[in-house]
C-alpha positions as CSV (number, residue, x, y, z in Angstrom):
1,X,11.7,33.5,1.9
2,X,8.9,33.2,-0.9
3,X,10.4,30.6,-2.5
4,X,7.2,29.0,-3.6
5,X,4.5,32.4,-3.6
6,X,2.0,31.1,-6.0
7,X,2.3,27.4,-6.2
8,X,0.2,24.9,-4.2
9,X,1.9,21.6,-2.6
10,X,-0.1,18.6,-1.7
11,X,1.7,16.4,0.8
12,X,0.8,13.1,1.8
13,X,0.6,11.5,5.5
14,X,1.2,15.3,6.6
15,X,-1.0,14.9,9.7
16,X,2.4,14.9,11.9
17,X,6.6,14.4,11.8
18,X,8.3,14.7,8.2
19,X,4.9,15.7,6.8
20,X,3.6,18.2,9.2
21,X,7.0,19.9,9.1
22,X,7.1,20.3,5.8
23,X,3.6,21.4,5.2
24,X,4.6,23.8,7.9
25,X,7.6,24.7,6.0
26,X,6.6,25.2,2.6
27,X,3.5,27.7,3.6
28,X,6.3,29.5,5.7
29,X,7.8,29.7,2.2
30,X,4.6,31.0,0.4
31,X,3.0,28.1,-0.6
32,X,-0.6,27.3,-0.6
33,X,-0.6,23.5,1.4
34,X,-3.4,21.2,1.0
35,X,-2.4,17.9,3.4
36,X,-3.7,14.5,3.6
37,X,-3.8,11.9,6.0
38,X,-6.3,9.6,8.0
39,X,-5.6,10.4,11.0
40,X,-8.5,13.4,10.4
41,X,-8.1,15.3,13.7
42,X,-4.4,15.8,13.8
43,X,-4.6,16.4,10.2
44,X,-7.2,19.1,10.5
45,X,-5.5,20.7,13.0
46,X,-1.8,20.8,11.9
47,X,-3.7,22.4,8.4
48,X,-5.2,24.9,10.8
49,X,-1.8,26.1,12.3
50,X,-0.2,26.0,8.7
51,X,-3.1,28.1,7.2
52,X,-3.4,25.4,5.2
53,X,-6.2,22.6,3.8
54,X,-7.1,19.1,5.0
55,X,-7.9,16.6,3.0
56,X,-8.3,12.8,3.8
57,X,-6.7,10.8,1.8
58,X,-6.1,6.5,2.2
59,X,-2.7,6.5,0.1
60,X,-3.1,3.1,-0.6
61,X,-6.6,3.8,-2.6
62,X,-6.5,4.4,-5.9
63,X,-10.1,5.8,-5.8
64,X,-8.7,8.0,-2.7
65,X,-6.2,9.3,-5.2
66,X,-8.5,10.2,-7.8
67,X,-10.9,11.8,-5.6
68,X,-7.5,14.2,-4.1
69,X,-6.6,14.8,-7.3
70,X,-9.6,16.2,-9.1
71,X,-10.1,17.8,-5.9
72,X,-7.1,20.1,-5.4
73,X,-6.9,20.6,-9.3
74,X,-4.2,22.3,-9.8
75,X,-0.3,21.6,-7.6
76,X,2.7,22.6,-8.6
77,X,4.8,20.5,-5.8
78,X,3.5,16.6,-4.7
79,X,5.2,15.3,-1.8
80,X,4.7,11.7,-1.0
81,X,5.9,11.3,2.4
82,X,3.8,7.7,3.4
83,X,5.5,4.6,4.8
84,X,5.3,2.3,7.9
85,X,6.7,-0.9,8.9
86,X,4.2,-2.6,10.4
87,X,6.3,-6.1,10.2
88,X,8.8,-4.7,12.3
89,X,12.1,-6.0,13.0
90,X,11.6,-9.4,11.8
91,X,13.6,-11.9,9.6
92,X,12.3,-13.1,6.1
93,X,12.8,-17.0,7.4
94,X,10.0,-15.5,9.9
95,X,8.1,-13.0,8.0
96,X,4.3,-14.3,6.6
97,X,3.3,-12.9,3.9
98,X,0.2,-10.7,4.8
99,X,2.8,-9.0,6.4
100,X,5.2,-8.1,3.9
101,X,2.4,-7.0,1.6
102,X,1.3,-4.7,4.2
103,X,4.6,-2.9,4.5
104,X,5.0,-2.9,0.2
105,X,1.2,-1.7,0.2
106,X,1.7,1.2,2.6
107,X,5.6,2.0,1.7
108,X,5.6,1.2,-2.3
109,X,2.2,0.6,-3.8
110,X,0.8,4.1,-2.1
111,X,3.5,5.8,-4.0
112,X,2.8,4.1,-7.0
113,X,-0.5,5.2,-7.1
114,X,0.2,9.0,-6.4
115,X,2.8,9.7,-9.2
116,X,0.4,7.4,-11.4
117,X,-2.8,9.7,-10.4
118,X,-0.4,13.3,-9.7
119,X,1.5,13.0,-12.9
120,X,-0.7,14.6,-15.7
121,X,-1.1,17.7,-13.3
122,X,2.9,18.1,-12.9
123,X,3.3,17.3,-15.9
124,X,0.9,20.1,-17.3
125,X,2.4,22.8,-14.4
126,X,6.2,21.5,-14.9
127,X,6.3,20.5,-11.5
128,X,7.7,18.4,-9.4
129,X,7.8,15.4,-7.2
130,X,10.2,14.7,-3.9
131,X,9.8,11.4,-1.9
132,X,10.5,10.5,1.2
133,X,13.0,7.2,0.6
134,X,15.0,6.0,3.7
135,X,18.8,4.7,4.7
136,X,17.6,1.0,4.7
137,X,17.1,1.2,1.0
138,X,21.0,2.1,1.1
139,X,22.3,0.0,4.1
140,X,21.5,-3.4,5.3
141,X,19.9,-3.6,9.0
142,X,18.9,-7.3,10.4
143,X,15.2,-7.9,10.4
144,X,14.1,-4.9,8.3
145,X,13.7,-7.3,4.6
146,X,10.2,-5.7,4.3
147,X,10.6,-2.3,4.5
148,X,14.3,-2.3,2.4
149,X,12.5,-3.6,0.0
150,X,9.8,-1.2,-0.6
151,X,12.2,1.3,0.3
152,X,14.8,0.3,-2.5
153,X,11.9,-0.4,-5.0
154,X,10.9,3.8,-4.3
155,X,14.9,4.4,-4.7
156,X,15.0,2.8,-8.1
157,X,11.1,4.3,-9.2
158,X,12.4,8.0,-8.5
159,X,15.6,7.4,-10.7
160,X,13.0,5.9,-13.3
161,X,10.5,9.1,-13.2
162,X,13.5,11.4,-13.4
163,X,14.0,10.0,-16.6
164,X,10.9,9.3,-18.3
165,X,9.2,12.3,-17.6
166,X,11.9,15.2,-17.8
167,X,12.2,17.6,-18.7
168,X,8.5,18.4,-17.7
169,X,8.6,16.9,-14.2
170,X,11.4,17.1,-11.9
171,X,12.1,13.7,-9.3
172,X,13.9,13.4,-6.4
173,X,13.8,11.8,-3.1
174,X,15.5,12.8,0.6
175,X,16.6,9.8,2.5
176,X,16.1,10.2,6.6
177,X,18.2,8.4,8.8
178,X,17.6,8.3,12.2
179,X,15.0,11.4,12.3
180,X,13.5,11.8,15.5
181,X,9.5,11.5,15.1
182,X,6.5,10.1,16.9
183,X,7.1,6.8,14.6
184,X,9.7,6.0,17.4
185,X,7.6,5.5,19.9
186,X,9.3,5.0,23.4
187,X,12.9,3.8,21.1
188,X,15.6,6.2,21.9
189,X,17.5,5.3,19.0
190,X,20.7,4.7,20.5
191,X,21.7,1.8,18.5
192,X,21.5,3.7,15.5
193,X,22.7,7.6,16.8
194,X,25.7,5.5,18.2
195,X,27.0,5.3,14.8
196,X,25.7,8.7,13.4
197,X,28.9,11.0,13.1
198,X,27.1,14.3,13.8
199,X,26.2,12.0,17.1
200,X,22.1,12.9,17.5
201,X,19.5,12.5,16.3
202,X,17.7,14.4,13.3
203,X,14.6,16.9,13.2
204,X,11.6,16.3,11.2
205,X,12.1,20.4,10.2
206,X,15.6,19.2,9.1
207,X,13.9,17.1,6.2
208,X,11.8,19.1,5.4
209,X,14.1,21.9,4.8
210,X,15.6,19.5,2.2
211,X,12.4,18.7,0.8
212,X,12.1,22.6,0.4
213,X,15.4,22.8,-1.2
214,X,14.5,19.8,-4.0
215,X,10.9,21.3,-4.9
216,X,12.2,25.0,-5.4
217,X,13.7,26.7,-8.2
218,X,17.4,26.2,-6.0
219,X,17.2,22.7,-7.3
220,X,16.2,23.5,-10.8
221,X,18.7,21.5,-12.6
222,X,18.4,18.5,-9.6
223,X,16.8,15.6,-10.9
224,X,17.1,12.4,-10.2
225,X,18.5,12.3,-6.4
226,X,18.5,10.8,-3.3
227,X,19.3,13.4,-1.1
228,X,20.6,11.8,2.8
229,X,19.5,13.6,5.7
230,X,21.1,11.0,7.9
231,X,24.1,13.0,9.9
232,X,26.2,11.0,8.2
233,X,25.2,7.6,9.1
234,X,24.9,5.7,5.6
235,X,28.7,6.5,5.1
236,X,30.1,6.3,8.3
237,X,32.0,2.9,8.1
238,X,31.5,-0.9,10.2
């Protein structure tokens, strides 16, 4: 497919899972990638199996942002992928606060800064902007306060864009559930595949094939939407 000949994608914390597969997905597609990260040497590689560009970008830096920007010029897709949870699974009657304003300064302000500093070029092109949201903005799971948070603030943010900045700039947002990446470390995920009804866990190609879907012309009249990729698990009951 050449869904996207001609148009130019920057992606954010590309460097590997969710982002490298869809940088590597989107240039399958035709697109011209430019990815970001810090982690330089995985990022410069993964842009040199792509055929794509490596830029480094510190998503929570607003003069990072600016510098990207002006840089690339010209994108007609902007995919902010970044998020950690660097409190991990702790409860808020535990949680200090240097750590919950690490997770909201990686997982909210980061994205913040990227639609502000993105927004006049999509807005010129007609572009469009997909996030990478998350199933604990949707369901609770014990000691994760931080991270639902910032997750749920980006939930209600894309619903906001969508509508003050259509018809010019499409918004939408996929929501992984238990997606199988190097995030997990040595965690098998059992806990959570357990409940998944399609009873694995998900690919970081998976996601990106619905971040594809939301940035092409497929999902033209898509705006708005928090697409799961979750094998069911946000609906699959107690």
């Amino acid at each position: 497919m050449t869904r996207f000949a001609g148009r130019t994608a920057l992606l954010t914390a590309a460097a590997s899972g969710i982002g490298a597969a869809t940088a590597a997905r989107l240039a399958a597609e035709g697109a011209r990638v430019v990815l970001t990260d810090v982690d330089d040497d995985r990022g410069r590689a993964v842009a040199a199996e792509v055929g794509g560009t490596y830029l480094r970008l510190d998503a929570t830096s607003e003069d990072d942002w600016a510098r990207v920007v002006a840089e690339v010029g010209a994108f007609d897709v902007l995919h902010i992928n970044v998020g950690r949870n660097p409190a991990g699974r702790t409860p808020v009657h535990e949680l200090d606060l240097a750590a919950w304003e690490a997770v909201q300064a990686v997982t909210l302000r980061s994205v913040f800064l990227g639609v502000r500093a993105g927004l006049p070029v999509l807005r010129e092109r007609r572009g469009c902007l997909v996030l990478t949201g998350s199933i604990h903005a949707v369901v609770g799971l014990r000691g994760s306060a931080a991270y639902a948070a910032a997750k749920g603030g980006l939930h209600a943010l894309v619903r906001q864009l969508a509508v003050e900045y259509a018809p010019e700039v499409r918004v939408n947002a996929v929501v992984p559930g238990p997606i199988r990446t190097p995030a997990w470390g040595d965690w098998d995920g059992a806990d959570h595949i357990a409940r998944t009804p399609l009873q694995r866990a998900g690919t970081a190609e998976e996601v990106a094939a619905a971040v594809a879907f939301l940035a092409s012309d497929d999902a033209a009249y898509t705006t708005g939407a928090a697409l799961p990729v979750d094998g069911g698990w946000h609906v699959n009951g107690l």
